[in-house]
C-alpha positions as CSV (number, residue, x, y, z in Angstrom):
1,X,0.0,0.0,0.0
2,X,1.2,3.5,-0.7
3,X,0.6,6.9,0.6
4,X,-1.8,7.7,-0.7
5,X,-4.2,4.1,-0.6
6,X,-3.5,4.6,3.0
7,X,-5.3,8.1,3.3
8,X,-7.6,7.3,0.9
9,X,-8.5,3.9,2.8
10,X,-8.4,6.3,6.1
11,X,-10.5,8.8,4.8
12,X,-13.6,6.4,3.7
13,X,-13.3,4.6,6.8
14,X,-14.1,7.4,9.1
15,X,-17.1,9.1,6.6
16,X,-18.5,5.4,6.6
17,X,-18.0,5.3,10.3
18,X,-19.9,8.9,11.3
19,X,-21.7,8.9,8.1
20,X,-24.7,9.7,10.6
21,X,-22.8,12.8,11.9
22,X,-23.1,14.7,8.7
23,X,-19.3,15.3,8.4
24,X,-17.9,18.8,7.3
25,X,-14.0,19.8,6.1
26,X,-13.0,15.8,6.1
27,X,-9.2,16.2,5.4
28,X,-5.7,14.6,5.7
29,X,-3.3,15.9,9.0
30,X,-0.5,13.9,9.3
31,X,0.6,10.7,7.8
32,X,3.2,8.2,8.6
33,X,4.6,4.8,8.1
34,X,5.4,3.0,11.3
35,X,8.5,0.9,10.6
36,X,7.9,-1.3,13.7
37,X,4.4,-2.3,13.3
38,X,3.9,-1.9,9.1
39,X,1.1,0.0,10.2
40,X,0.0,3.5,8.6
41,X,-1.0,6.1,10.8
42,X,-3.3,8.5,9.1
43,X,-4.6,11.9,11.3
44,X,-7.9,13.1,9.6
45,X,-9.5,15.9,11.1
46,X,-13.1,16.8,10.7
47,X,-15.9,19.0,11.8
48,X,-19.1,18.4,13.0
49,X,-22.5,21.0,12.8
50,X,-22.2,21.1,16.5
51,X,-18.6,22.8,16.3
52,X,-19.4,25.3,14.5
53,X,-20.2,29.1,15.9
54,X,-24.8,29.0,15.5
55,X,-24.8,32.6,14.6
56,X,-22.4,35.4,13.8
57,X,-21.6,37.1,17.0
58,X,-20.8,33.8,18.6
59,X,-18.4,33.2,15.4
60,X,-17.1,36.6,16.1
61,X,-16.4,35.9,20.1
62,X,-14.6,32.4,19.2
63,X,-12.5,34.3,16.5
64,X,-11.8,31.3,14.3
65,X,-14.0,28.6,12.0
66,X,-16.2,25.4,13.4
67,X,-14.0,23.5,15.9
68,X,-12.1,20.4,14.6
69,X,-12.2,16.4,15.8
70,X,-9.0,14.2,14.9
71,X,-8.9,11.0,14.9
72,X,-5.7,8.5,14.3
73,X,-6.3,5.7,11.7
74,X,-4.0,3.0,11.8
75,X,-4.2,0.6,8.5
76,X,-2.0,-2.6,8.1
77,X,0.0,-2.3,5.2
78,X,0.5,-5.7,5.1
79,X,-3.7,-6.9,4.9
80,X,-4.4,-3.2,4.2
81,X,-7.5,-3.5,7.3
82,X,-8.1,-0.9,9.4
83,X,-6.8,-1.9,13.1
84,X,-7.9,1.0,15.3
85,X,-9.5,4.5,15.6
86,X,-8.5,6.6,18.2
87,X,-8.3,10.4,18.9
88,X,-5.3,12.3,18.9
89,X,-4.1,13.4,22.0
């Protein structure tokens, strides 16, 4: 598996997993190769209609966008499954 299998794999995986939760800004953070496991960990971040500001003053008072969630994929590149879901600390 490449690069970019791996965030593609990563990104599908978490809108199929919170499909429900009416994803917004679904993008790529960080990727990596973990040499000691052969496991790719993939950092998609993500907002939620919750996170964001529900009307302009409030967006005003929090001086940035919708809030983000990140979560940690981690794919074995060997079988190419996903193994776990976690969020970034």
């Amino acid at each position: 598996m490449d690069v970019k299998q791996a965030v593609s794999s990563a990104k599908t995986y978490i809108a199929d997993l919170y499909a429900d939760e009416d994803l917004r800004n679904l993008g790529l953070e960080e990727v990596e190769l973990d040499s000691l496991t052969n496991e790719w960990i993939v950092t998609i971040g993500f907002s939620r209609p919750w996170d964001e500001p529900k009307n302009t003053l409030a967006a005003l008072a929090s001086g940035s966008g919708p809030r983000r969630a990140f979560k940690v994929v981690r794919i074995s590149n060997a079988s190419k499954d996903v193994v776990s879901v976690k969020n970034r600390e």
